[in-house]
PDBQT receptor file of N, H, CA, C and O in Angstrom, charges set to zero:
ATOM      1  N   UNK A   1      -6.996  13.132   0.236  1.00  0.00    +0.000 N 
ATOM      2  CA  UNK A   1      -6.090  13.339   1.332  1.00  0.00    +0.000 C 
ATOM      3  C   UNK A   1      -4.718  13.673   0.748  1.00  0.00    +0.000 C 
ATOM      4  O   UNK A   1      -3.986  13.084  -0.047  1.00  0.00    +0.000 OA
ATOM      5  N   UNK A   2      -4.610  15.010   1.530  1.00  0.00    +0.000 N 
ATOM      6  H   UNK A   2      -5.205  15.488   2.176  1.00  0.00    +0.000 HD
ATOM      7  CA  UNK A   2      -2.664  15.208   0.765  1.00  0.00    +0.000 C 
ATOM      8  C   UNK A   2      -1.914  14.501   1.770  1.00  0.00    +0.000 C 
ATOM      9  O   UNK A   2      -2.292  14.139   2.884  1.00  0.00    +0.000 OA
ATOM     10  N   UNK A   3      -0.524  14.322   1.077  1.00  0.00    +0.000 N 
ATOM     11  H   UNK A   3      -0.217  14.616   0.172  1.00  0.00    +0.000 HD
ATOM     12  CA  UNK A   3       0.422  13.296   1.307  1.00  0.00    +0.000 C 
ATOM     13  C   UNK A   3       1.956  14.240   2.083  1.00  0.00    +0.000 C 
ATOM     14  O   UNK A   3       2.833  14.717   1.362  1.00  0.00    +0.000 OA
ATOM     15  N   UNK A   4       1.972  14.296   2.944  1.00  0.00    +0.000 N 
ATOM     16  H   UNK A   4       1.260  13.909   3.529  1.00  0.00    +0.000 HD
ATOM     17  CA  UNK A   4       2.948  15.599   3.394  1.00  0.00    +0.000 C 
ATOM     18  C   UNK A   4       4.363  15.336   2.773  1.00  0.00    +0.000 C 
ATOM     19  O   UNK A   4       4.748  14.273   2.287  1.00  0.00    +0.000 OA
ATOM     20  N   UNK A   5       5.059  16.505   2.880  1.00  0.00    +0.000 N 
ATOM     21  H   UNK A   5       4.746  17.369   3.274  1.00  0.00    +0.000 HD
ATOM     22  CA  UNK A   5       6.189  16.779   2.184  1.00  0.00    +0.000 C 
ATOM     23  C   UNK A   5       7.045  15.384   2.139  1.00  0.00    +0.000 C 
ATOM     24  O   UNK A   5       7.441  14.749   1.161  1.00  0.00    +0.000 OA
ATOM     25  N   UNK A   6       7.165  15.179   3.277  1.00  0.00    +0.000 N 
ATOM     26  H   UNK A   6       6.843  15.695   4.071  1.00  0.00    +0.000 HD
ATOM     27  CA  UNK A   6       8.304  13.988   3.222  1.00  0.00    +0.000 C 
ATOM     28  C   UNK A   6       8.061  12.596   2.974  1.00  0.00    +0.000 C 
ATOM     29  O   UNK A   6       8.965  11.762   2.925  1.00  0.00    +0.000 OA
ATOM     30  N   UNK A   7       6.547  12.281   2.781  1.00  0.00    +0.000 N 
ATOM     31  H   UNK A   7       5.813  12.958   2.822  1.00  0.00    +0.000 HD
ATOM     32  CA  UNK A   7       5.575  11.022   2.353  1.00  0.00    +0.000 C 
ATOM     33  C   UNK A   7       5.808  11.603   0.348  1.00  0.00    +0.000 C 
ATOM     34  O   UNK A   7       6.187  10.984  -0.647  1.00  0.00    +0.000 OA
ATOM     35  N   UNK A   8       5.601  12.247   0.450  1.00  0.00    +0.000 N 
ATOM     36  H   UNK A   8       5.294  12.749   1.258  1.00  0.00    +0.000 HD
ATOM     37  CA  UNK A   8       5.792  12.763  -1.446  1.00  0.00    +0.000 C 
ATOM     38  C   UNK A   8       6.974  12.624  -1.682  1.00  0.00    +0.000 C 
ATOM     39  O   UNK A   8       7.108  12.281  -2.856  1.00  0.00    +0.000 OA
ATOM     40  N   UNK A   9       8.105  12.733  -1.062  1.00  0.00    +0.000 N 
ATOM     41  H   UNK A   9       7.996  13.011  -0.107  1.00  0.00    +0.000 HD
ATOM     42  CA  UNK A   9       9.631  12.960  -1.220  1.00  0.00    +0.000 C 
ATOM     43  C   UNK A   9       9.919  11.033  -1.699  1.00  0.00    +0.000 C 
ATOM     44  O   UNK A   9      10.572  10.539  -2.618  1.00  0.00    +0.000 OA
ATOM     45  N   UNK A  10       9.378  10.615  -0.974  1.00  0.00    +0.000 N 
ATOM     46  H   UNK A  10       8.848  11.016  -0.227  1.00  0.00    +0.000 HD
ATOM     47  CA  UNK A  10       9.303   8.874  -1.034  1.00  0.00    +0.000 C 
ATOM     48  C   UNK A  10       8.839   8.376  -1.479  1.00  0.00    +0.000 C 
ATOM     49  O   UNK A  10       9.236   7.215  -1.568  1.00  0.00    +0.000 OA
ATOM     50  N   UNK A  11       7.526   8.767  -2.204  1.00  0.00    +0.000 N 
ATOM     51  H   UNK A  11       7.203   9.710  -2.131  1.00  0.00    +0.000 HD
ATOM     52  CA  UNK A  11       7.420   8.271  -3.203  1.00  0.00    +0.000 C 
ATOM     53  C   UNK A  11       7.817   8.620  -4.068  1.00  0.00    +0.000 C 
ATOM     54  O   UNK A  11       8.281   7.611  -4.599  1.00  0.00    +0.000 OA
ATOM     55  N   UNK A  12       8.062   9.722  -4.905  1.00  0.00    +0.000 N 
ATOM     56  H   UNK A  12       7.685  10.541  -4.473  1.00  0.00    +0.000 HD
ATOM     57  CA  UNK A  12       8.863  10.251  -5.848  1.00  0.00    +0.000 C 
ATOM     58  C   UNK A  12       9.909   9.294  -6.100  1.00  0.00    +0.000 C 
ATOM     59  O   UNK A  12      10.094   8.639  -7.126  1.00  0.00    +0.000 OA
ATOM     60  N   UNK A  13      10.711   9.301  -4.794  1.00  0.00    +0.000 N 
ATOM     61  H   UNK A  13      10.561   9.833  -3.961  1.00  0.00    +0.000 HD
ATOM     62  CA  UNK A  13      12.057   8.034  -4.895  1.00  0.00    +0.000 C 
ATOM     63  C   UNK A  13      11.745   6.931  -5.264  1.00  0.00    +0.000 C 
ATOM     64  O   UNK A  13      12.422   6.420  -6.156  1.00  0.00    +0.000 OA
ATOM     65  N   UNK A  14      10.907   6.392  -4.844  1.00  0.00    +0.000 N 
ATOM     66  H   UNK A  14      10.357   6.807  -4.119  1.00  0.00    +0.000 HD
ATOM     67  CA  UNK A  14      10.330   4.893  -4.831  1.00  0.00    +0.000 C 
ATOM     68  C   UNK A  14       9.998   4.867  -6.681  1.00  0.00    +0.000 C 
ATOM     69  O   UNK A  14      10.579   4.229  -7.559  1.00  0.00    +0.000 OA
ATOM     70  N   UNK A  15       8.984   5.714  -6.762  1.00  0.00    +0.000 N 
ATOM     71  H   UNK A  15       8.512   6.232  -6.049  1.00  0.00    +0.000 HD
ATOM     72  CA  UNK A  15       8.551   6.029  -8.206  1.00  0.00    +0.000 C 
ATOM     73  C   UNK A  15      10.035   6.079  -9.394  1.00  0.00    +0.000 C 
ATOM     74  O   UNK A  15       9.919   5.692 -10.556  1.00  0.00    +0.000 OA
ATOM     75  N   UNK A  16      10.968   6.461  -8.988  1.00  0.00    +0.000 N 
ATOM     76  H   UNK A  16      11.061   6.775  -8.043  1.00  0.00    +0.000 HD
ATOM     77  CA  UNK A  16      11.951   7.220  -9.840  1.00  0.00    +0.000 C 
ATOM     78  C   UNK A  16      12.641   5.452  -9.838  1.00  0.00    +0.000 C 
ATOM     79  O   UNK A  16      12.912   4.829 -10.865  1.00  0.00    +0.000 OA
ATOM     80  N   UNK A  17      12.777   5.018  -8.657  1.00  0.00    +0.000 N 
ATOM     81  H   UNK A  17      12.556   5.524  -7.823  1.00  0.00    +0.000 HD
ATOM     82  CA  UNK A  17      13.462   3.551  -8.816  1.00  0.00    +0.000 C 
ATOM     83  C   UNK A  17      12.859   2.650  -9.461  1.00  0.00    +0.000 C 
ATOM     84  O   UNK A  17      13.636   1.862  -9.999  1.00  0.00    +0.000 OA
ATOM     85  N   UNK A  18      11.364   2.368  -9.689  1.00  0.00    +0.000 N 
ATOM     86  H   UNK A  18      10.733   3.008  -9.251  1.00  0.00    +0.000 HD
ATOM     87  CA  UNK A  18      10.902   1.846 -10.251  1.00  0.00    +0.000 C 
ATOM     88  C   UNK A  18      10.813   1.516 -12.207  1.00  0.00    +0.000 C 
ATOM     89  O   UNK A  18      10.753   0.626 -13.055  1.00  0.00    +0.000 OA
ATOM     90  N   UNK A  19      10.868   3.091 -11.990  1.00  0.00    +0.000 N 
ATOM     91  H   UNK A  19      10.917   3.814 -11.301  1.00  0.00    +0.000 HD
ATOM     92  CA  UNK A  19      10.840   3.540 -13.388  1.00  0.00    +0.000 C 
ATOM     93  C   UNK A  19      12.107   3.036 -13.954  1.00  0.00    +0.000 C 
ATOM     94  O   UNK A  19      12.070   2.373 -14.990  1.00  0.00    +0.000 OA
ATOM     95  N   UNK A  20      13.303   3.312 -13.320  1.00  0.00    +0.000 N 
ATOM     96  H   UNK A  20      13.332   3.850 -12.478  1.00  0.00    +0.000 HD
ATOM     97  CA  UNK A  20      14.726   2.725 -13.548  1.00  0.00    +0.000 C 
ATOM     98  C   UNK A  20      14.780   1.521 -13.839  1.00  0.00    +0.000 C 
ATOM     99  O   UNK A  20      15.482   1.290 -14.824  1.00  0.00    +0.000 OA
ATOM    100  N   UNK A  21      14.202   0.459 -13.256  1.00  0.00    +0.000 N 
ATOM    101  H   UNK A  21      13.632   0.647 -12.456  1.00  0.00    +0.000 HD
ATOM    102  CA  UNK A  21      13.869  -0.711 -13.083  1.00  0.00    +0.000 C 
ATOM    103  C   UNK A  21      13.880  -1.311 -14.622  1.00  0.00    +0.000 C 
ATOM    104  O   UNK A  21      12.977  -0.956 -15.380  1.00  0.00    +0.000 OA
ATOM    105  N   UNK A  22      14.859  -2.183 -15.067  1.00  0.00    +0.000 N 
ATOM    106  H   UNK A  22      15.593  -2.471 -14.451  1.00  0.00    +0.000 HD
ATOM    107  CA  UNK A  22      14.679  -2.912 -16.624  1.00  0.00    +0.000 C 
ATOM    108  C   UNK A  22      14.482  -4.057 -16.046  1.00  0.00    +0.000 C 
ATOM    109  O   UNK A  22      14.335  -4.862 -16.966  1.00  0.00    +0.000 OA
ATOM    110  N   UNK A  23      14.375  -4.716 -14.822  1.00  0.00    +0.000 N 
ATOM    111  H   UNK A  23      14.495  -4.063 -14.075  1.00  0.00    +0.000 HD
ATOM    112  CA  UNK A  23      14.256  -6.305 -14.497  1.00  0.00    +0.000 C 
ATOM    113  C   UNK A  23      12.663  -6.745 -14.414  1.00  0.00    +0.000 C 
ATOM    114  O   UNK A  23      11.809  -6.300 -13.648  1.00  0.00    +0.000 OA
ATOM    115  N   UNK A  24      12.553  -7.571 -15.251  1.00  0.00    +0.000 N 
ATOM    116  H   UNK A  24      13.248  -7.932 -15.873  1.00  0.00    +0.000 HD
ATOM    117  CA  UNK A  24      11.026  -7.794 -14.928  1.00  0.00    +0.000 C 
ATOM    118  C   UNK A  24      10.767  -8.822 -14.077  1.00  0.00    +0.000 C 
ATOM    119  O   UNK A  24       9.606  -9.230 -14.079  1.00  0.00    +0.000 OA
ATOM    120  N   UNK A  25      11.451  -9.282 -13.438  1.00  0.00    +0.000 N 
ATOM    121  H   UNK A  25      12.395  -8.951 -13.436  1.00  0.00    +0.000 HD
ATOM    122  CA  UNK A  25      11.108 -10.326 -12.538  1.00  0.00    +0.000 C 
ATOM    123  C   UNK A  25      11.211  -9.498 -11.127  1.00  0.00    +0.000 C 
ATOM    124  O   UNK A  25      10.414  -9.714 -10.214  1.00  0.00    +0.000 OA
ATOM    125  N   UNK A  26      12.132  -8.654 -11.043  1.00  0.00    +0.000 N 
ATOM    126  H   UNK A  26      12.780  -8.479 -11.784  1.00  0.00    +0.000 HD
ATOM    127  CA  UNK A  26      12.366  -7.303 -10.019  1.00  0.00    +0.000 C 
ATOM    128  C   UNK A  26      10.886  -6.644  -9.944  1.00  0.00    +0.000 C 
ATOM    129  O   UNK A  26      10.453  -6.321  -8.838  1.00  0.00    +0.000 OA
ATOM    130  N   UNK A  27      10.193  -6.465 -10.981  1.00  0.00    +0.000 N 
ATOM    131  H   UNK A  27      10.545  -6.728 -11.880  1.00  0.00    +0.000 HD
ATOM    132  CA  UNK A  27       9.237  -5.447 -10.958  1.00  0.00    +0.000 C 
ATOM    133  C   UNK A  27       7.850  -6.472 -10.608  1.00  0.00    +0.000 C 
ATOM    134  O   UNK A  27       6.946  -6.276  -9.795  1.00  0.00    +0.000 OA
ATOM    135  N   UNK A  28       8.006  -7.303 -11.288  1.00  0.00    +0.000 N 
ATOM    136  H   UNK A  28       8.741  -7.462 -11.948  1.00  0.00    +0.000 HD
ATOM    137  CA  UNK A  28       6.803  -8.441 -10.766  1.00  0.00    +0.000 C 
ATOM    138  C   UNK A  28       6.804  -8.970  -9.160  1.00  0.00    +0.000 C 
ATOM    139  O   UNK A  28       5.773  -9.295  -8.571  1.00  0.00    +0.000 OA
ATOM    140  N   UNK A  29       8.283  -8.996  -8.507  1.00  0.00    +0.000 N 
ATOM    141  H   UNK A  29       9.120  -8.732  -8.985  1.00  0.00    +0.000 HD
ATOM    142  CA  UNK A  29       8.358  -8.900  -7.253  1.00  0.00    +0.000 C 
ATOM    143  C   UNK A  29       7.570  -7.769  -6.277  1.00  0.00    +0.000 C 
ATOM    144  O   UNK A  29       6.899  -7.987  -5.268  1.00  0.00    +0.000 OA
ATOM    145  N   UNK A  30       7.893  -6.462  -6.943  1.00  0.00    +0.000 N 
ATOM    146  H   UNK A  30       8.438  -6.285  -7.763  1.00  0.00    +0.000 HD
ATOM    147  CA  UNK A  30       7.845  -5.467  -6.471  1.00  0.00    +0.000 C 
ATOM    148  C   UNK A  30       6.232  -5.268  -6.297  1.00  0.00    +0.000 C 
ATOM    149  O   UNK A  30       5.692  -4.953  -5.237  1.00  0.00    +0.000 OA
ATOM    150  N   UNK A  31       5.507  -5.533  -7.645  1.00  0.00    +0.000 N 
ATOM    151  H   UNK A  31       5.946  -5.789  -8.506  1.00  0.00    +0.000 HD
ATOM    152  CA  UNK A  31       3.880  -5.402  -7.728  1.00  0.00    +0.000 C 
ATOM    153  C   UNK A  31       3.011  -6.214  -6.782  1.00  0.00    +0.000 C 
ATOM    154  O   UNK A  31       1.955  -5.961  -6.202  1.00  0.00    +0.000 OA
ATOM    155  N   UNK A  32       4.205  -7.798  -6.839  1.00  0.00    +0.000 N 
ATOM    156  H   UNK A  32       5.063  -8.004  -7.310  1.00  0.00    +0.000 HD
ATOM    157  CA  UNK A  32       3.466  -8.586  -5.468  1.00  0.00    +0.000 C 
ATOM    158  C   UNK A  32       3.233  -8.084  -4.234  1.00  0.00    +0.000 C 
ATOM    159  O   UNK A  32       2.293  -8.370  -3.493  1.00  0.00    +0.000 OA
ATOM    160  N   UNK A  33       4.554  -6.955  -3.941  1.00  0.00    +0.000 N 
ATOM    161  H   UNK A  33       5.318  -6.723  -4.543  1.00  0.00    +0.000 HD
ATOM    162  CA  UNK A  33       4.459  -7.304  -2.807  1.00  0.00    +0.000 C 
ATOM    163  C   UNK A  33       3.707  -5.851  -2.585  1.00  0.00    +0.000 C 
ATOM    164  O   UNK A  33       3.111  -5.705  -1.518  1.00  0.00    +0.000 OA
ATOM    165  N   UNK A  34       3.706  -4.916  -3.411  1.00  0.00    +0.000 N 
ATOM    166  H   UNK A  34       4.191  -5.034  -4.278  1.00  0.00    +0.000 HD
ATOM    167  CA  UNK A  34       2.190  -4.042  -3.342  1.00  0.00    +0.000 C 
ATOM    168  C   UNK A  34       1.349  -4.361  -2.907  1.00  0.00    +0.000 C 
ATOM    169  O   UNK A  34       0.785  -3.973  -1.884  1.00  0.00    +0.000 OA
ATOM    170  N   UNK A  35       1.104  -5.146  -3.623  1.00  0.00    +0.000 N 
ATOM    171  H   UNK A  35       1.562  -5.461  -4.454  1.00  0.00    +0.000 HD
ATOM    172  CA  UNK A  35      -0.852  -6.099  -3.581  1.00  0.00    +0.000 C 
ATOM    173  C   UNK A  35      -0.969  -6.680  -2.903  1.00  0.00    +0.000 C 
ATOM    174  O   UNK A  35      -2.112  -7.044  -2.627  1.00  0.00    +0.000 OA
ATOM    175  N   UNK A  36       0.187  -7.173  -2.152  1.00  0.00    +0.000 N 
ATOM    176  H   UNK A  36       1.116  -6.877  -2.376  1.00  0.00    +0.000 HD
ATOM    177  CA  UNK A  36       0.008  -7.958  -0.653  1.00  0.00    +0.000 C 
ATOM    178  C   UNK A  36      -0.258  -6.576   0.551  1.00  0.00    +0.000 C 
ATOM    179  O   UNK A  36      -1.026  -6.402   1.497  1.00  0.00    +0.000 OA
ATOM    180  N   UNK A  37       0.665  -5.900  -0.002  1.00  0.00    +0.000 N 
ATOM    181  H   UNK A  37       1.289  -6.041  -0.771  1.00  0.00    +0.000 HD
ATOM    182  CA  UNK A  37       0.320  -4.695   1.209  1.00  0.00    +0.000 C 
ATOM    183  C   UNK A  37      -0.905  -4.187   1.392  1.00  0.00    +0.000 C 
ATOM    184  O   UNK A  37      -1.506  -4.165   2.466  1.00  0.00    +0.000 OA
ATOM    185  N   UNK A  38      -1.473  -3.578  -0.136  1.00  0.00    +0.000 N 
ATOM    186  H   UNK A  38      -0.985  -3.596  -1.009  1.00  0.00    +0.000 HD
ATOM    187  CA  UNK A  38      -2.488  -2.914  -0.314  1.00  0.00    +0.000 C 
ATOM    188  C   UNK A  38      -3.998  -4.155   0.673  1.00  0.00    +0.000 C 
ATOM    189  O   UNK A  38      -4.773  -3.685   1.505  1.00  0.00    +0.000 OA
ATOM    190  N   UNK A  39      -3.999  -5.656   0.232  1.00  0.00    +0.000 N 
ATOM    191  H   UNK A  39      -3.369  -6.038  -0.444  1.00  0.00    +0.000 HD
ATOM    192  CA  UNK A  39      -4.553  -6.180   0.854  1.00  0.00    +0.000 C 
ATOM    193  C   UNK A  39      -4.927  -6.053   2.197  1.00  0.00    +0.000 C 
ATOM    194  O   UNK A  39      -6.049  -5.918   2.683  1.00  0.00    +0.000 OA
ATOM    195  N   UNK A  40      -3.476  -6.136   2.895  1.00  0.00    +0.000 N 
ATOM    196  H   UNK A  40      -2.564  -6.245   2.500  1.00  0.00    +0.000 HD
ATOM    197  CA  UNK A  40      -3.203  -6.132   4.166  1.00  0.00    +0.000 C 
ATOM    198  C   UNK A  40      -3.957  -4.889   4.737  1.00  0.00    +0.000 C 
ATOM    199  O   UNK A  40      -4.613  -4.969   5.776  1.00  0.00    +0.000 OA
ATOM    200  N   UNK A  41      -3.857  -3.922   4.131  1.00  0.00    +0.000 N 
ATOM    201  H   UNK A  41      -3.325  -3.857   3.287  1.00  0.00    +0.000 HD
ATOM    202  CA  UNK A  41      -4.154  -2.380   4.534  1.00  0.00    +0.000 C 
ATOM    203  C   UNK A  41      -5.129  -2.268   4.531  1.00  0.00    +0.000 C 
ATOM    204  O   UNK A  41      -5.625  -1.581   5.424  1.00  0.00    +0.000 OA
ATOM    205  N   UNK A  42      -6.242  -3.066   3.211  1.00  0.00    +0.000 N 
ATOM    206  H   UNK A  42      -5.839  -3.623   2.485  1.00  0.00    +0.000 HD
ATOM    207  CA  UNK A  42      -7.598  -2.960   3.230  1.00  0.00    +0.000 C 
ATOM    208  C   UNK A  42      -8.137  -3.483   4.882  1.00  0.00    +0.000 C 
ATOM    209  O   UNK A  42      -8.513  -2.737   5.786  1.00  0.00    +0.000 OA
ATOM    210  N   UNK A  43      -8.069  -4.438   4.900  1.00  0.00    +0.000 N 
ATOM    211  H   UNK A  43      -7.764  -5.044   4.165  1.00  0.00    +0.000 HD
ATOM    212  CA  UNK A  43      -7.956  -5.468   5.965  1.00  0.00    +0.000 C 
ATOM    213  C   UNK A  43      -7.688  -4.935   7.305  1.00  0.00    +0.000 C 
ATOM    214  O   UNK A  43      -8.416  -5.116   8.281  1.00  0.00    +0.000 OA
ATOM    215  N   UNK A  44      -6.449  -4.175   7.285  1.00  0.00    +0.000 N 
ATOM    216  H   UNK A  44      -5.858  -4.028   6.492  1.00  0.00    +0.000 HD
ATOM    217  CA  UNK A  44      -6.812  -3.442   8.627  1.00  0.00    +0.000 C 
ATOM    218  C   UNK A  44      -7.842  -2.488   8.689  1.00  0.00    +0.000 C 
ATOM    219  O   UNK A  44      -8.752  -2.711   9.487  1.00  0.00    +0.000 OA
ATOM    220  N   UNK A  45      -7.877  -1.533   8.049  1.00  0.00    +0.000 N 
ATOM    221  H   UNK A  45      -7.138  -1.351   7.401  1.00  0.00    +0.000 HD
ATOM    222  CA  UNK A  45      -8.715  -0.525   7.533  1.00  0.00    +0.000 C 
ATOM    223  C   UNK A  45      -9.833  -0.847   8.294  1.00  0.00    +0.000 C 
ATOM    224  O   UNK A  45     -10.268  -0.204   9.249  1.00  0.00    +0.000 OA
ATOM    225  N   UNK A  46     -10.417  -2.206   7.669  1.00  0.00    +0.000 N 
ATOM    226  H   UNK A  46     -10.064  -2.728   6.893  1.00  0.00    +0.000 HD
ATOM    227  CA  UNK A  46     -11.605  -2.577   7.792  1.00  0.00    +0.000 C 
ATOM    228  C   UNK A  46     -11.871  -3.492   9.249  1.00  0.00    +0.000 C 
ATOM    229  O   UNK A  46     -12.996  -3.960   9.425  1.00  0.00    +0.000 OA
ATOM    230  N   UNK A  47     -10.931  -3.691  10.140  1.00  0.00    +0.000 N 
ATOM    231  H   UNK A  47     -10.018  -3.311   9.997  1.00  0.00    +0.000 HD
ATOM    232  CA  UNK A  47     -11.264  -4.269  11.089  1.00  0.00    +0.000 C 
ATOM    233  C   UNK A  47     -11.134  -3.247  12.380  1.00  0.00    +0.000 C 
ATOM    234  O   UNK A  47     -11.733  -3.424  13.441  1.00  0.00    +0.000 OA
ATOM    235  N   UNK A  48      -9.940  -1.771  12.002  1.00  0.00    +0.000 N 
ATOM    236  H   UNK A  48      -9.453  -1.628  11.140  1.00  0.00    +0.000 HD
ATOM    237  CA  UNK A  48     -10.100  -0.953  13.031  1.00  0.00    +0.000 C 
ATOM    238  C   UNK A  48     -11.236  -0.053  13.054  1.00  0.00    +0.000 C 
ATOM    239  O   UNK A  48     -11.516   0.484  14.126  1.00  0.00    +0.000 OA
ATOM    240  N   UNK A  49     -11.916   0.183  12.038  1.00  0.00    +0.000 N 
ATOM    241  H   UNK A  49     -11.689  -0.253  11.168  1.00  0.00    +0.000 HD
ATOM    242  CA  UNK A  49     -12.758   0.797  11.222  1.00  0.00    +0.000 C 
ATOM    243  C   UNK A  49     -14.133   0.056  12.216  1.00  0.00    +0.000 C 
ATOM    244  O   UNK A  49     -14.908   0.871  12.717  1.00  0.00    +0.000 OA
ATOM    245  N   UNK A  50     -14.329  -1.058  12.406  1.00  0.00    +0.000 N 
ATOM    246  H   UNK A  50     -13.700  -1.720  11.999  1.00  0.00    +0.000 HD
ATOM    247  CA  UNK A  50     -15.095  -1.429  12.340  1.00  0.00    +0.000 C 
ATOM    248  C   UNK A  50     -15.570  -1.636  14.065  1.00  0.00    +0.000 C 
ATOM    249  O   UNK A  50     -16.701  -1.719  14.544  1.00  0.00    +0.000 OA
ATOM    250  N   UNK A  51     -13.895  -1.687  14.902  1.00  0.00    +0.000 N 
ATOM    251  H   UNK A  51     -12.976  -1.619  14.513  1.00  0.00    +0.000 HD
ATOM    252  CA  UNK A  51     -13.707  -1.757  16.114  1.00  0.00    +0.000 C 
ATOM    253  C   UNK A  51     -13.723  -0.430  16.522  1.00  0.00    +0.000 C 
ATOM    254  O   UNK A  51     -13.643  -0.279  17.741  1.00  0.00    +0.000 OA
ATOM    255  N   UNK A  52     -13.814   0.706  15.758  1.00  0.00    +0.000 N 
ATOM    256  H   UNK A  52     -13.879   0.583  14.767  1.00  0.00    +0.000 HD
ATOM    257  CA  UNK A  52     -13.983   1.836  16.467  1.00  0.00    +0.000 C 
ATOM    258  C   UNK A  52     -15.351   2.184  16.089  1.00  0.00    +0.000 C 
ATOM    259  O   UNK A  52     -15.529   3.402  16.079  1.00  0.00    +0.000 OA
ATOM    260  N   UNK A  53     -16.136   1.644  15.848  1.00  0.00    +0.000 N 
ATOM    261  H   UNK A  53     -15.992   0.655  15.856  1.00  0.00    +0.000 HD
ATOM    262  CA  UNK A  53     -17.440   1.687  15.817  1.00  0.00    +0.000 C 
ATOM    263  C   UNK A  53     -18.703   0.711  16.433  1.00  0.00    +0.000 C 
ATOM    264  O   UNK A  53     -19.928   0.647  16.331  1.00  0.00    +0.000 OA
ATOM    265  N   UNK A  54     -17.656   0.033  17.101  1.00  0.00    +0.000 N 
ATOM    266  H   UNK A  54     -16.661   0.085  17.184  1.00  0.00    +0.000 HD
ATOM    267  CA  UNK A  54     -18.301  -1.394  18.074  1.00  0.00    +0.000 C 
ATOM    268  C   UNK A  54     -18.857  -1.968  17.249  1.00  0.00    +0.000 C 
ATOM    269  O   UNK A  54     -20.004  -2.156  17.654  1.00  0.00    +0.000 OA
ATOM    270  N   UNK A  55     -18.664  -2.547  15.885  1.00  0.00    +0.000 N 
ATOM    271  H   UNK A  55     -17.732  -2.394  15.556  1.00  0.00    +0.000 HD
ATOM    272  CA  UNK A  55     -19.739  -3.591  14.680  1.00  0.00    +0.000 C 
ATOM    273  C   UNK A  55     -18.327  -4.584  14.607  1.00  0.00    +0.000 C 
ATOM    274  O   UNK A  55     -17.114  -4.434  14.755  1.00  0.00    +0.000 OA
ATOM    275  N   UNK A  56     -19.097  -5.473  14.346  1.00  0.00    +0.000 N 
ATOM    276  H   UNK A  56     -20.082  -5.595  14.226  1.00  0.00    +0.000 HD
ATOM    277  CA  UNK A  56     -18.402  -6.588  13.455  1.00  0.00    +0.000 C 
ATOM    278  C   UNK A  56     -17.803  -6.589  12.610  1.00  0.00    +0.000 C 
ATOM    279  O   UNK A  56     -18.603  -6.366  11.701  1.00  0.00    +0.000 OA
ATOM    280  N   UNK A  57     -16.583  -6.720  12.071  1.00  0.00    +0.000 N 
ATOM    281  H   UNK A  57     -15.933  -6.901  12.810  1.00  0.00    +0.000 HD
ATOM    282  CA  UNK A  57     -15.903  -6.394  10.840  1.00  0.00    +0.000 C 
ATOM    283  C   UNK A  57     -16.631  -6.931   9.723  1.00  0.00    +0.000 C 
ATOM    284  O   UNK A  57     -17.087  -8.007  10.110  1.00  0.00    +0.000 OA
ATOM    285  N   UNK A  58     -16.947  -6.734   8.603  1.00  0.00    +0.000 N 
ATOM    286  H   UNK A  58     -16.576  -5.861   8.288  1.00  0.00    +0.000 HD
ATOM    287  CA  UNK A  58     -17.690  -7.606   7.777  1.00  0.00    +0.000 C 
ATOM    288  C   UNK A  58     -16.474  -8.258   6.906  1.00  0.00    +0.000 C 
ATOM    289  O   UNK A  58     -15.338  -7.828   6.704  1.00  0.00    +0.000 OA
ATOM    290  N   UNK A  59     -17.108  -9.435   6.470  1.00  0.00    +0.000 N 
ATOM    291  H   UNK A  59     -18.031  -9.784   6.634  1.00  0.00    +0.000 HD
ATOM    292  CA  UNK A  59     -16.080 -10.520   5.632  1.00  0.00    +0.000 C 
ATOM    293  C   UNK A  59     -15.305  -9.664   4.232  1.00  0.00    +0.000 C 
ATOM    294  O   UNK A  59     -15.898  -9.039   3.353  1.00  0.00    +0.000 OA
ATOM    295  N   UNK A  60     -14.419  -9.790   4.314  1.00  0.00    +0.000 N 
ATOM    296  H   UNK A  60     -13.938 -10.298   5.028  1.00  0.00    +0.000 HD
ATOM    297  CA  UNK A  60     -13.981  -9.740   2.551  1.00  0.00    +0.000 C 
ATOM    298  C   UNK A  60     -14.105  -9.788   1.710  1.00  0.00    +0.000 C 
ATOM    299  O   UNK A  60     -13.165  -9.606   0.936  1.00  0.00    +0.000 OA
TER     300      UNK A  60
């Protein structure tokens, strides 16, 4: 899936700040709260996913 112009523009930024980034407690923040998102996202994914198909979400 491509990422349209202005979704690429933001990450680029996001990417470019990161990279800047010498704090490692900043960046260990930052990875948490990725992996909390990315979780979260699975998670919806998988329960609208599952409600637009009238099934049961399956467990985690």
């Amino acid at each position: 899936m491509d990422l349209t112009l202005s979704r690429q523009f933001a990450v680029e930024t996001q990417a470019t700040a990161i990279d800047a980034c010498n704090d490692v407690a900043e960046l260990r923040r930052i990875a948490k709260t990725l992996l909390t998102a990315w979780h979260l996202q699975t998670d919806m994914t998988r329960h609208f996913g599952a409600q637009a198909l009238g099934i049961t979400p399956p467990s985690p």
